[in-house]
C-alpha positions as CSV (number, residue, x, y, z in Angstrom):
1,X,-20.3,-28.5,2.4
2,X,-20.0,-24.9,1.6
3,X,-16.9,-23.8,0.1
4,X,-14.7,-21.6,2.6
5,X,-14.1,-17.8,1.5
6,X,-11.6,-15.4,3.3
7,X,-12.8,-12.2,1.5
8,X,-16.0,-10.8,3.0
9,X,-17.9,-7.6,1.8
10,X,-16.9,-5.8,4.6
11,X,-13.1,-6.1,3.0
12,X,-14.4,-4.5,-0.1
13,X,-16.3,-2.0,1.7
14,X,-13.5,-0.6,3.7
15,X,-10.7,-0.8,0.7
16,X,-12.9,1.3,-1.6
17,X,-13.8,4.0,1.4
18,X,-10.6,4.2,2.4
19,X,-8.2,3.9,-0.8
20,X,-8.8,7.9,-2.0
21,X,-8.2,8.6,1.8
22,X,-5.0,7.0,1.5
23,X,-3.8,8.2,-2.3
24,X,-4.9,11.6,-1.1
25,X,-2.5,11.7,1.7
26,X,0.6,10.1,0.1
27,X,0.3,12.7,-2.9
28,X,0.1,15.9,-0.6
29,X,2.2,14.9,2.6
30,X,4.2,12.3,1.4
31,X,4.6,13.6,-2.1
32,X,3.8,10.4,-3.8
33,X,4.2,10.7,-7.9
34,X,2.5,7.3,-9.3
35,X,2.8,5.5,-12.4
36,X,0.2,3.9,-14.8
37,X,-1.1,0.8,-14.3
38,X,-2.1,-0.9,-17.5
39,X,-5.8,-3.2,-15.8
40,X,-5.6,-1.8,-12.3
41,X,-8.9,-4.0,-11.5
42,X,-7.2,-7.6,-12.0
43,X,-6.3,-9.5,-9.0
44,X,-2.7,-9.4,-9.0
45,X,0.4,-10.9,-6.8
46,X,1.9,-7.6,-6.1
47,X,5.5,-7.8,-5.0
48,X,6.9,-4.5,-3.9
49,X,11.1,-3.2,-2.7
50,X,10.0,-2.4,1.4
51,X,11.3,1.3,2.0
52,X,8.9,3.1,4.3
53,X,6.7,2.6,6.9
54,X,3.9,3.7,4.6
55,X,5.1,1.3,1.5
56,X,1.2,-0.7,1.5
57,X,-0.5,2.9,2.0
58,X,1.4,3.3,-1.6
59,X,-0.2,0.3,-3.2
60,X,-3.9,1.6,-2.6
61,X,-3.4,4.5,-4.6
62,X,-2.3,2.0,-7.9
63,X,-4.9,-0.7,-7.9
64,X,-8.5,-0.5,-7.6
65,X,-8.9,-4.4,-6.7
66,X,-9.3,-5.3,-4.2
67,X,-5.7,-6.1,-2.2
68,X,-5.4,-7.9,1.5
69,X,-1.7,-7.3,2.6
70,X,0.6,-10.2,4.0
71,X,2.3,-8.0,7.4
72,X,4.4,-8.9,10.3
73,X,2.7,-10.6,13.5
74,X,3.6,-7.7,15.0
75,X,0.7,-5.7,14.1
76,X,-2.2,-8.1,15.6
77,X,-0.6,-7.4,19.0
78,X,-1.6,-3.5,19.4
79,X,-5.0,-5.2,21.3
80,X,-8.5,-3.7,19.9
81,X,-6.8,-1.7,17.2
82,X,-5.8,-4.7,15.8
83,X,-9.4,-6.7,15.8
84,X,-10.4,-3.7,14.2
85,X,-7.9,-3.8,11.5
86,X,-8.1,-7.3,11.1
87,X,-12.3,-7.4,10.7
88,X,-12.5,-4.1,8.2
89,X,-9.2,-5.0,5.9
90,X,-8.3,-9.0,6.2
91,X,-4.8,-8.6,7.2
92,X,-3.0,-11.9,6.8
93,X,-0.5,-12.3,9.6
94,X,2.9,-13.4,8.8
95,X,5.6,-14.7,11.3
96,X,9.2,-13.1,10.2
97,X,12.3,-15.4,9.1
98,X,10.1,-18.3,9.5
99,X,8.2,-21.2,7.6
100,X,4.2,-20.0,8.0
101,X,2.4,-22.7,6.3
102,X,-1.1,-20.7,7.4
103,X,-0.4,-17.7,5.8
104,X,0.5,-18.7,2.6
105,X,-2.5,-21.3,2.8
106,X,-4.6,-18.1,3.8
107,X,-3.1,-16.6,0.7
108,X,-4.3,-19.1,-1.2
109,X,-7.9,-18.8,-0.9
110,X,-7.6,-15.3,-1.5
111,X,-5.9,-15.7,-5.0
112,X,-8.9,-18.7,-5.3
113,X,-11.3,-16.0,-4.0
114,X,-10.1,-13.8,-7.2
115,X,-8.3,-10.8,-5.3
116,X,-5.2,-9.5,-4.8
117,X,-2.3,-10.1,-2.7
118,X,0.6,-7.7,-2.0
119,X,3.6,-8.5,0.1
120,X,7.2,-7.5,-0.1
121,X,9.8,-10.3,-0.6
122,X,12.3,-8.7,1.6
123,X,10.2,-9.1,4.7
124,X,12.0,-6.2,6.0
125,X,12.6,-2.2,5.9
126,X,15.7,-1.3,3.7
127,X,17.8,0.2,6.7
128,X,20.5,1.3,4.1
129,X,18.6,2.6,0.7
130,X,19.6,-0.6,-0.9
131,X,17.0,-3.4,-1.3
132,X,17.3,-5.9,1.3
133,X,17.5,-10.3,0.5
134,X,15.2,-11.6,-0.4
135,X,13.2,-14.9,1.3
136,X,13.8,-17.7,-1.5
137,X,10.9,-19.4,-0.6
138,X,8.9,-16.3,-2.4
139,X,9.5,-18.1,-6.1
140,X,7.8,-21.1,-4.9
141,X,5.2,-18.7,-3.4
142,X,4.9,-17.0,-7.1
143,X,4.5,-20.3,-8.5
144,X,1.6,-21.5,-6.1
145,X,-1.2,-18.7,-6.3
146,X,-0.5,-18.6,-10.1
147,X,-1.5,-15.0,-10.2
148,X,-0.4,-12.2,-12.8
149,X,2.9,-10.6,-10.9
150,X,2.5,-7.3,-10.7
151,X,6.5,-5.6,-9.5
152,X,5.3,-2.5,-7.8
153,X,8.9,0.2,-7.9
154,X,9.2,2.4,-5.0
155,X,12.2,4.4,-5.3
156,X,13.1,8.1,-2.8
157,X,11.4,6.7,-0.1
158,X,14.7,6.1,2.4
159,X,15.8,9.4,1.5
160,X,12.1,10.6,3.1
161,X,12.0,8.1,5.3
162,X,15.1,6.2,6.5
163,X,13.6,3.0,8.6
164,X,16.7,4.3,11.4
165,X,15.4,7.7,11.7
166,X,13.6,10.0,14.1
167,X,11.7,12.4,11.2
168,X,11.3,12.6,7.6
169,X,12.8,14.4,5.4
170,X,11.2,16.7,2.6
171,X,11.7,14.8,-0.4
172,X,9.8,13.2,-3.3
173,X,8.8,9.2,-3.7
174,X,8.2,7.7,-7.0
175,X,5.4,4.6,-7.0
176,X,5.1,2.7,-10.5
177,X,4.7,-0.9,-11.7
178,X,7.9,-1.7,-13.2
179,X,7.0,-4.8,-15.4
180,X,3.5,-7.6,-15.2
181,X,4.6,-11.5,-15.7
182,X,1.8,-13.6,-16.8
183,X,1.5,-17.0,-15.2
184,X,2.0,-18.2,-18.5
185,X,5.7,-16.4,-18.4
186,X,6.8,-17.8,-15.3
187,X,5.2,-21.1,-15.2
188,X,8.2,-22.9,-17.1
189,X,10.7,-20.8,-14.9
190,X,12.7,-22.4,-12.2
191,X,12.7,-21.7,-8.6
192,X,15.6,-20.2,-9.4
193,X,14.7,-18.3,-12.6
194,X,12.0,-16.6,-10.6
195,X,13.9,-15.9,-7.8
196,X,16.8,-14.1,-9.6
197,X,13.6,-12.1,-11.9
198,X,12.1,-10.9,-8.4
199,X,15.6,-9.7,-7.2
200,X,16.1,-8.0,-10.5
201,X,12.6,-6.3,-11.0
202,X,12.7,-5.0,-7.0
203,X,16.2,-3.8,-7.1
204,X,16.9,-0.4,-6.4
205,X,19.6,1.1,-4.7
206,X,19.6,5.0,-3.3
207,X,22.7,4.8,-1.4
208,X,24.8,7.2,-3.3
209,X,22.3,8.9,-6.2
210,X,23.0,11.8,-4.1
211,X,19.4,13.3,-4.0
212,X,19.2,16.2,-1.7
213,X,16.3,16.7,0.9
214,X,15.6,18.9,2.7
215,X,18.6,19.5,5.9
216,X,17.3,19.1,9.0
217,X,18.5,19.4,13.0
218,X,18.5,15.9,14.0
219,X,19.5,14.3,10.5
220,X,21.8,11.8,11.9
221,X,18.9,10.6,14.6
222,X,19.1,7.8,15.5
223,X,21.5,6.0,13.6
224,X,22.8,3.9,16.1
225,X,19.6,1.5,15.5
226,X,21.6,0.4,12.3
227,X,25.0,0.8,12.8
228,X,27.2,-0.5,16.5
229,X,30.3,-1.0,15.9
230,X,33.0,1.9,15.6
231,X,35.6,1.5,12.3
232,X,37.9,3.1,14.8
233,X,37.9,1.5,17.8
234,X,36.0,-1.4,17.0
235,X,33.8,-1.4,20.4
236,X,29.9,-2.5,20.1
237,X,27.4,-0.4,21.5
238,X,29.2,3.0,22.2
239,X,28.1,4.8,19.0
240,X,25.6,7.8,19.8
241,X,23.9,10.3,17.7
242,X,23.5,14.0,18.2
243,X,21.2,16.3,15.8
244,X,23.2,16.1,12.4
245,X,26.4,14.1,14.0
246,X,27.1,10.9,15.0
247,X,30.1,9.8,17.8
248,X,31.8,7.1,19.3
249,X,32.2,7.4,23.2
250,X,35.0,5.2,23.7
251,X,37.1,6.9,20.9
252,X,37.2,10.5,18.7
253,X,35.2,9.2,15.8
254,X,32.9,12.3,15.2
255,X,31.0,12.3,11.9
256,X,28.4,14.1,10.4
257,X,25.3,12.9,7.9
258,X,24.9,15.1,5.4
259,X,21.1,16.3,3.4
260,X,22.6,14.1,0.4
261,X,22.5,10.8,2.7
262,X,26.2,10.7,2.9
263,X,28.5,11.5,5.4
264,X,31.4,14.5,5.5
265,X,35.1,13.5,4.7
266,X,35.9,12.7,8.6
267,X,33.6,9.3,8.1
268,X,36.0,6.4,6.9
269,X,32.7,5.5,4.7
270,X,30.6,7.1,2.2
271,X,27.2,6.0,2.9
272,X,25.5,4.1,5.5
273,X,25.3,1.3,3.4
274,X,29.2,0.7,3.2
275,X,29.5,1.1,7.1
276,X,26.8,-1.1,7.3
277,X,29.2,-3.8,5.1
278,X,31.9,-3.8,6.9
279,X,30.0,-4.0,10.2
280,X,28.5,-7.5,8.6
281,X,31.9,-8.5,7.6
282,X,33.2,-8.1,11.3
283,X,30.2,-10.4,12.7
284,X,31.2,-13.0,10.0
285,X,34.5,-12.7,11.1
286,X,33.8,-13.3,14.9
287,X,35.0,-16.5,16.8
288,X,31.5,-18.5,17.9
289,X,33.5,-20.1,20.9
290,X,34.7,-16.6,22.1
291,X,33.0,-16.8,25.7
292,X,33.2,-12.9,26.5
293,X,30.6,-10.6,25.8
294,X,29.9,-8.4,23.2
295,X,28.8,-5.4,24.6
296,X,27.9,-4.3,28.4
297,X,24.3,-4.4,28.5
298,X,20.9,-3.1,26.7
299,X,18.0,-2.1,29.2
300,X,15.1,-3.2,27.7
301,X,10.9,-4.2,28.3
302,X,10.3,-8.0,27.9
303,X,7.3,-9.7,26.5
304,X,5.8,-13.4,26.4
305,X,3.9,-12.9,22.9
306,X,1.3,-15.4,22.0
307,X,-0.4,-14.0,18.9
308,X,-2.1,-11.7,19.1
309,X,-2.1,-12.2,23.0
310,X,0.6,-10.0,24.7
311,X,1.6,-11.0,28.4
312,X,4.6,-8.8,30.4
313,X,7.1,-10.3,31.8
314,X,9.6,-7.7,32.7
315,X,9.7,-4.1,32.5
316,X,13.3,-4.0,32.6
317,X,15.5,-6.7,31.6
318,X,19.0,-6.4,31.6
319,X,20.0,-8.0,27.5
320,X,23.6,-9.4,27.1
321,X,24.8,-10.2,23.7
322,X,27.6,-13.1,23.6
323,X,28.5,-15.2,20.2
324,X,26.8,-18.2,21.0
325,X,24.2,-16.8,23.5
326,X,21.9,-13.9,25.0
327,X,21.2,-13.6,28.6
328,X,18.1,-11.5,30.1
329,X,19.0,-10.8,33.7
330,X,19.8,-14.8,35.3
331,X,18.5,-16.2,32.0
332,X,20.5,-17.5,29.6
333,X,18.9,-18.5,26.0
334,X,21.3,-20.4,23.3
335,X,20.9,-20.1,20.0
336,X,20.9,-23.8,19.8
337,X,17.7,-23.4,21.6
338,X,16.5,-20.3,19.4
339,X,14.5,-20.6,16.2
340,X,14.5,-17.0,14.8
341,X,15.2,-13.7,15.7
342,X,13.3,-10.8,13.4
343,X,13.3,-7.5,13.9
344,X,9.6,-5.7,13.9
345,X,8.9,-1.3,13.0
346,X,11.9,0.2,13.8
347,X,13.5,-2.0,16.8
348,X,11.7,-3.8,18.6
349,X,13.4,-7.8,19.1
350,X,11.9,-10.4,18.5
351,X,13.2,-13.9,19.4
352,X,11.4,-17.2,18.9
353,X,11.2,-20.4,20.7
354,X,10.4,-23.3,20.3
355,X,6.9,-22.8,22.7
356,X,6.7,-19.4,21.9
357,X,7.9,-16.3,21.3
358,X,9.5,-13.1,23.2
359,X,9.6,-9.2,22.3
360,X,12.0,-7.3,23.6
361,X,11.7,-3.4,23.5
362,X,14.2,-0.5,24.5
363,X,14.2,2.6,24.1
364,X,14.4,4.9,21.1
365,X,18.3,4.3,20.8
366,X,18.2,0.4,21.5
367,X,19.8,-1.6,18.2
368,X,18.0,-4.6,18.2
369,X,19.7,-5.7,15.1
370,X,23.3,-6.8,16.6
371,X,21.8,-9.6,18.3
372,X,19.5,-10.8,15.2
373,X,23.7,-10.6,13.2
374,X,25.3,-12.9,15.5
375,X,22.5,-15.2,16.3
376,X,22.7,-16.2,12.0
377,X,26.5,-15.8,12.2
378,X,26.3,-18.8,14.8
379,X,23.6,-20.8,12.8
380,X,25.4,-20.5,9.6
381,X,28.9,-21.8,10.9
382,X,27.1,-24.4,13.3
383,X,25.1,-25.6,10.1
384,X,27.6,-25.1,8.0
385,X,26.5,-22.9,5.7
386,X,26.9,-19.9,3.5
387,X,27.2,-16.7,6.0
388,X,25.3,-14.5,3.2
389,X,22.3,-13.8,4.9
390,X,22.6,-12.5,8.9
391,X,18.9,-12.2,9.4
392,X,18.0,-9.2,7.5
């Protein structure tokens, strides 16, 4: 029987015509500076801190090998633009916050195949210039293709591009390969070992470098899609932003974001990052039998999604957010029933059942990322364990 192969020539093809396209582009409009890369044409796992929307666009530009990127389900759902991506580049589809035993197996005959693999450990966009947690099931992942690890450094990219915001800023991003581990390094490492190397090599933390870019009108837009409760009111869901100023409408709380990426002396925190700490602490401090609701409602589009197949259910739902529950109009979904939530781009919802799976999109203000906080608030006390990790 003739041995299976995932890469195909057309893969090749379409890196090679398309990775000067791409290197050309990040060095003129995104202002990409890159580092060396000691044998950019091994096959490496590359293992990259997510900041951008552009972050695999980066990774052309460093290694001539071929590379097929691991990427959220969520892009095989965008209909013939997605066959299209999927036939020229090989994208291997990846199902967020949950076990995919057909990824990694895809991942594996790549590796076997002699090509690269890049994927970011976090799974997610930094939403506060601080890398995100990282999925612990990534050192085991290491450990099974039993490639070189190349750590791939991106560092100014939430200043240029904060995952909340409306536009970039003018700023400059720094792409370099901070360190290679051998198999032969890491293969008497512990899970653990690993782990705690990957969170070390990937680290990076922009919150209060206090870079400047460039000012712009509607700095502060839209950073409700990160932040939705008010330090001084404490209400869910009644913060607003407004060109370079973000408000509370149940209170006086009136703050502006400033071209450094930290707010004015009015703010009762610094940086987003440390608004975005206490607003975690305040979900892990929240009763999980307290019946009332969190917030008044989110208007939002609901989906049946059965990759890559996208069915409508709803064009406008009205989403309720409780401690133990959501409700979409007359339906009510526990999160005893619930697998996952995940959050997909910039906020679009994602919740997962057991027979499938539901996006729910709302509009460009819509913060998807309270309901994915209390859903792993409630699994963590109802399993009993550590209230660390709320999702993202």
């Amino acid at each position: 029987m003739k041995k299976y192969k995932y890469h195909k020539r057309r893969h090749t093809f379409c890196y090679h015509l398309i990775r000067p396209v791409f290197k050309l582009v990040a060095r003129t409009k995104c202002r990409v500076k890159y580092g060396k890369v000691p044998d950019p044409d091994r096959p490496y796992l590359i293992l990259f801190n997510h900041q951008t929307a552009h972050d695999q666009f980066y990774i052309y530009g460093l290694f001539r090998r071929t590379t097929y990127f691991v990427a959220s389900e969520d892009l095989m759902t965008m209909g013939a633009l997605s066959k299209f991506i999927s036939y020229t580049c090989g994208i291997v589809p990846i199902r967020k916050n949950t076990t995919d035993a057909t990824a990694v197996k895809t991942c594996c005959k790549i590796a076997q195949d002699g090509f690269s693999v890049a994927l970011s450990p976090e799974g997610n966009r930094t939403y506060t210039g601080k890398t995100m947690y990282s999925i612990p099931a990534i050192a085991k992942f290491v450990k099974l293709l039993k490639l070189p690890v190349a750590f791939v450094h991106i560092d100014g990219g939430y200043g240029v591009d904060p995952r909340w915001a409306r536009k970039h800023r003018f700023g400059t991003v720094s792409v370099s390969v901070r360190r290679i581990v051998e198999p032969e390094e890491y293969k008497q490492m512990t899970a653990d070992e690993v782990m705690a190397m990957i969170n070390e090599m990937l680290y990076v933390d922009e919150t209060t470098d206090r870079r400047v870019y460039k000012d712009i009108p509607t700095s502060a837009e839209y950073l409700e899609r990160v932040l939705y409760r008010c330090p001084e009111c404490g209400s869910i869901g009644t913060l607003y932003s407004d060109g370079r100023t973000f408000n509370c409408r149940n209170c006086n709380l009136s703050v502006k974001y400033l071209p450094d990426k930290l707010f004015d002396d009015k703010s009762p925190f610094l940086t987003v990052h440390q608004w975005w700490e206490w607003q975690n602490e305040q979900v892990r401090n929240s009763d999980i039998t307290d019946t009332r609701s969190l917030i008044a409602q989110d208007t939002v589009r609901a989906d049946k999604v059965d990759f890559p197949r996208k069915r409508l259910i709803k064009k406008s739902v009205d989403l309720c957010l409780y401690c133990d529950r959501i409700t979409a109009d007359d339906v009510t979904y526990s999160f005893n029933d619930i697998v996952a939530f995940s959050i997909c781009g910039r906020n679009k919802l994602y919740m997962y059942l057991k027979d499938g799976a539901i996006q729910f999109k709302g509009n460009k203000r819509f913060n998807a990322l309270k309901y994915l906080n209390y859903f792993y608030h409630y699994k963590n006390t109802t399993e009993e364990m550590p209230d660390d990790f709320l999702g993202i």
